[in-house]
C-alpha positions as CSV (number, residue, x, y, z in Angstrom):
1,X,233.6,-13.5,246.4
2,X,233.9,-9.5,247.4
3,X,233.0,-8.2,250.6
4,X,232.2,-4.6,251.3
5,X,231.9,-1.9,254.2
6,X,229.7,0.7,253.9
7,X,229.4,4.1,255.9
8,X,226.4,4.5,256.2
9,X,225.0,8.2,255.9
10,X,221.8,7.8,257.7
11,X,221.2,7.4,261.1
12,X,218.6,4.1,260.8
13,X,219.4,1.3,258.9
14,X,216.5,-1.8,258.0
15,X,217.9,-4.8,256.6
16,X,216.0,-7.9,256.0
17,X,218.5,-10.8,256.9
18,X,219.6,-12.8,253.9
19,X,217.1,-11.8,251.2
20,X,215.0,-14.8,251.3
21,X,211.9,-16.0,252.8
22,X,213.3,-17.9,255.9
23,X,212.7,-16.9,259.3
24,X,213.7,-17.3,262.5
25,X,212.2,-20.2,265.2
26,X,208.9,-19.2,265.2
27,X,208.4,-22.1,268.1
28,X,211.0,-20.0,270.8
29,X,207.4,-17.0,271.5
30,X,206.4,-19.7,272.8
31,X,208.2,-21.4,274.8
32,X,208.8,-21.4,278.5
33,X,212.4,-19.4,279.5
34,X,214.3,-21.5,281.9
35,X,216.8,-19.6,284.0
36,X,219.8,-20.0,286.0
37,X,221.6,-17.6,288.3
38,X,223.5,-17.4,291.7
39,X,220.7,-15.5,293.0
40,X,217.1,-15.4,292.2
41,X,214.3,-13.4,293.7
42,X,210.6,-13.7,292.8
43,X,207.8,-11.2,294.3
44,X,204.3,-12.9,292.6
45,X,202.2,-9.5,293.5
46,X,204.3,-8.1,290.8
47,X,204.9,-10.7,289.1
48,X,208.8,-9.8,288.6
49,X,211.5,-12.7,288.6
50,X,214.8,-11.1,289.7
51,X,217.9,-12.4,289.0
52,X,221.8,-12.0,289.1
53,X,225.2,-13.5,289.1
54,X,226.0,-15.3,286.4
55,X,222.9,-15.7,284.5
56,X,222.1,-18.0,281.6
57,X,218.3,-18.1,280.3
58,X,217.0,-20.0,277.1
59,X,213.7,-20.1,275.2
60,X,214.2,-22.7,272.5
61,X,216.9,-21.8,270.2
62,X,217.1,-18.6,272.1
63,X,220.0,-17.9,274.5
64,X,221.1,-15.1,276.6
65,X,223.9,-14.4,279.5
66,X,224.4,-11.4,281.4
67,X,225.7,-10.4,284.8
68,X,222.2,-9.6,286.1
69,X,218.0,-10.2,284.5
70,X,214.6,-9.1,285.2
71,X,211.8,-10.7,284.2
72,X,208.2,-9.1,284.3
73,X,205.2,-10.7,283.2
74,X,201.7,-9.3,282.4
75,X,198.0,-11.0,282.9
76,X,198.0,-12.6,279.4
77,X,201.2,-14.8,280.0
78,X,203.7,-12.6,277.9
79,X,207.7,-11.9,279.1
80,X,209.6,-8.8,279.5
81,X,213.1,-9.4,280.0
82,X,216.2,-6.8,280.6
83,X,219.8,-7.9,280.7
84,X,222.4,-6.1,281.9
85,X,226.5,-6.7,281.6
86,X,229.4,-6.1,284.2
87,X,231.8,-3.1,284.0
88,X,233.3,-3.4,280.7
89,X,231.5,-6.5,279.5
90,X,228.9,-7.4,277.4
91,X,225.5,-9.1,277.3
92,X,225.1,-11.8,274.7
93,X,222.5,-13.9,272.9
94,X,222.3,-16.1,270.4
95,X,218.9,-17.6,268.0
96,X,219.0,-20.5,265.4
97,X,217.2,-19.1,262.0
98,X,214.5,-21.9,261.3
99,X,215.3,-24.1,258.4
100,X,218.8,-22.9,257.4
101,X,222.4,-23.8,259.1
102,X,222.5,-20.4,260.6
103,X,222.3,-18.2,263.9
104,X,221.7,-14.5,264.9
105,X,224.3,-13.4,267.6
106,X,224.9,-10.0,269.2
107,X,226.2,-8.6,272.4
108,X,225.7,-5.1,273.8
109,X,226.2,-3.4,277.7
110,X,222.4,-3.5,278.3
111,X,219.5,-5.8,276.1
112,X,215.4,-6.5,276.5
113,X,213.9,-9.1,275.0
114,X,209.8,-8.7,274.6
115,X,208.0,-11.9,274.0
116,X,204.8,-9.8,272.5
117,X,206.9,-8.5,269.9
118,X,209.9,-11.6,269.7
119,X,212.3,-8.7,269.9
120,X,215.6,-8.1,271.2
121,X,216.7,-4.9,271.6
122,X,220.5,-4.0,272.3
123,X,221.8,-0.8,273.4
124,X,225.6,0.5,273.8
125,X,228.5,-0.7,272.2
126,X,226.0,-3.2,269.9
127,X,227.0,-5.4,267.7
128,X,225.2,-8.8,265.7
129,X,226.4,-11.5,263.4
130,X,224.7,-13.7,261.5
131,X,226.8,-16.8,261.4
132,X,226.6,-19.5,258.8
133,X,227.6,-22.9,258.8
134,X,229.7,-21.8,261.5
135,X,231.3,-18.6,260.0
136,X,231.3,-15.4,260.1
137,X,229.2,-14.3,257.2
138,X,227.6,-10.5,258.5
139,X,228.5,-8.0,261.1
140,X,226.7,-5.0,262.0
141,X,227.7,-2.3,264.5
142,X,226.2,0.5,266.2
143,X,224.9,2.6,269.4
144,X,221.3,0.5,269.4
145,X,220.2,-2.0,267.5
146,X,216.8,-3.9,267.1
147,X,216.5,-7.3,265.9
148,X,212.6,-8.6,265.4
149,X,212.6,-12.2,265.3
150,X,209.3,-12.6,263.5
151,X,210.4,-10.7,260.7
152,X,213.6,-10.7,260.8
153,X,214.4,-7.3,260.0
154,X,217.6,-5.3,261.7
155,X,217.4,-1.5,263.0
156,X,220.4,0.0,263.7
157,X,221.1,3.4,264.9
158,X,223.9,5.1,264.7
159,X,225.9,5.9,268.2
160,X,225.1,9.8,269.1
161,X,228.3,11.9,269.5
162,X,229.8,14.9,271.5
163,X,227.2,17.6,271.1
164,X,228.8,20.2,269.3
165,X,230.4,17.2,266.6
166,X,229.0,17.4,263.2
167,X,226.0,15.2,262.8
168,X,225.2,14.7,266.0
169,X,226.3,10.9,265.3
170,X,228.7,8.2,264.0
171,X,227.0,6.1,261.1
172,X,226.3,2.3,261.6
173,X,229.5,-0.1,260.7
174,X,228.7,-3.2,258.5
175,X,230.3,-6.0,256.6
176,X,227.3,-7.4,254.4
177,X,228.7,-11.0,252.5
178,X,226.6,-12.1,249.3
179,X,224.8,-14.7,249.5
180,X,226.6,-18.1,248.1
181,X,225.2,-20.4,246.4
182,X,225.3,-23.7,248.3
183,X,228.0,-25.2,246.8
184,X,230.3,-22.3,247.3
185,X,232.9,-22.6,250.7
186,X,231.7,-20.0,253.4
187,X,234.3,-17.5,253.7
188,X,235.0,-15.2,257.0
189,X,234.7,-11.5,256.8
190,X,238.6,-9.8,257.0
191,X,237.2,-6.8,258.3
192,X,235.0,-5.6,262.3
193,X,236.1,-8.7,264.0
194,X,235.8,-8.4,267.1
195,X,238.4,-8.9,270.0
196,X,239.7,-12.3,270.6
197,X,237.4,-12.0,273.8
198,X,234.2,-12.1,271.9
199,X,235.3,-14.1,268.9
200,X,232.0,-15.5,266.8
201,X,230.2,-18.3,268.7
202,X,232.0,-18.0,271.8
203,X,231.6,-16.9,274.9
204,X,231.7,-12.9,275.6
């Protein structure tokens, strides 16, 4: 089994995860987000749920952790939710892929999660794995990144650069792995691993 890293020319890059017809938990849209924090403050006339210190939210399969979370909601029930990290952390989440042995991770300084769209959306120093049957299988890299649950397709952007650099931006990292047929081992990706810190399926 090869593995291969392309540098991508472009500045957007659509991928639909896997090639194949699964999708992610349709269920987690619709589920109610429970929340923990050190803090929390609520103001109903706005509707907006703040929170901070050490937060940890789920919605189904759906988990996210950051050091601080705001939650608005409109008149028909749906969640907006922004995530920020400390200094020189990282926000994370992680979402079970319905039917297969596999999650969609990522972390990135800053993320929003729209329950309308079942979107996340990173945005600096972004990164998201898919991991299967506990492995690293794909990485992908760059400035901002948008994952859509429903559809399961990937944007990624590239990170913009110093404005007189050629370009105007670096291109998107990524370590794509074939698909394997089932009775083939899972095999980690040598290359973009990240730092012992944020090592796939832990903690960042």
């Amino acid at each position: 089994m090869k593995f291969f890293t392309p540098f991508f020319t472009a500045a957007l890059l659509a991928l639909v995860m896997g090639g194949h017809a699964a999708h992610a938990e349709k269920a987690d849209r619709d589920k109610p987000m429970q929340v923990e924090a050190d803090r929390m403050q609520h103001d109903e006339g706005k509707r907006l749920t703040q929170l901070s210190g050490n937060v940890h939210a789920t919605k189904g399969t759906l988990v996210m952790r950051a050091a601080r979370m705001d939650v608005q909601q409109d008149d028909k029930g749906q969640q907006q939710a922004r995530f920020w990290a400390e200094a020189g952390q990282r926000v994370f989440f992680r979402q079970k892929r319905e039917g297969l042995d596999e999650f969609v991770e990522g972390e990135a300084s800053q993320a929003e999660y729209d329950s309308r769209l079942d979107a996340m959306t990173l945005s600096g120093n972004a990164e998201v794995r898919v991991l299967r049957e506990g492995r690293l299988a794909d990485q992908m890299q760059g400035q901002r990144i948008v994952y859509n649950n429903s559809t399961e397709i990937l944007t990624i952007d590239g990170k913009p650069q110093d404005s007189g650099a050629a370009g105007g931006r670096q291109r998107v990292r990524a370590v794509l792995a074939p698909k394997a047929a089932s009775s083939a081992p899972a095999v980690s990706a040598p290359a973009l691993r990240p730092s012992p810190s944020l090592a796939p399926g832990g903690k960042p």
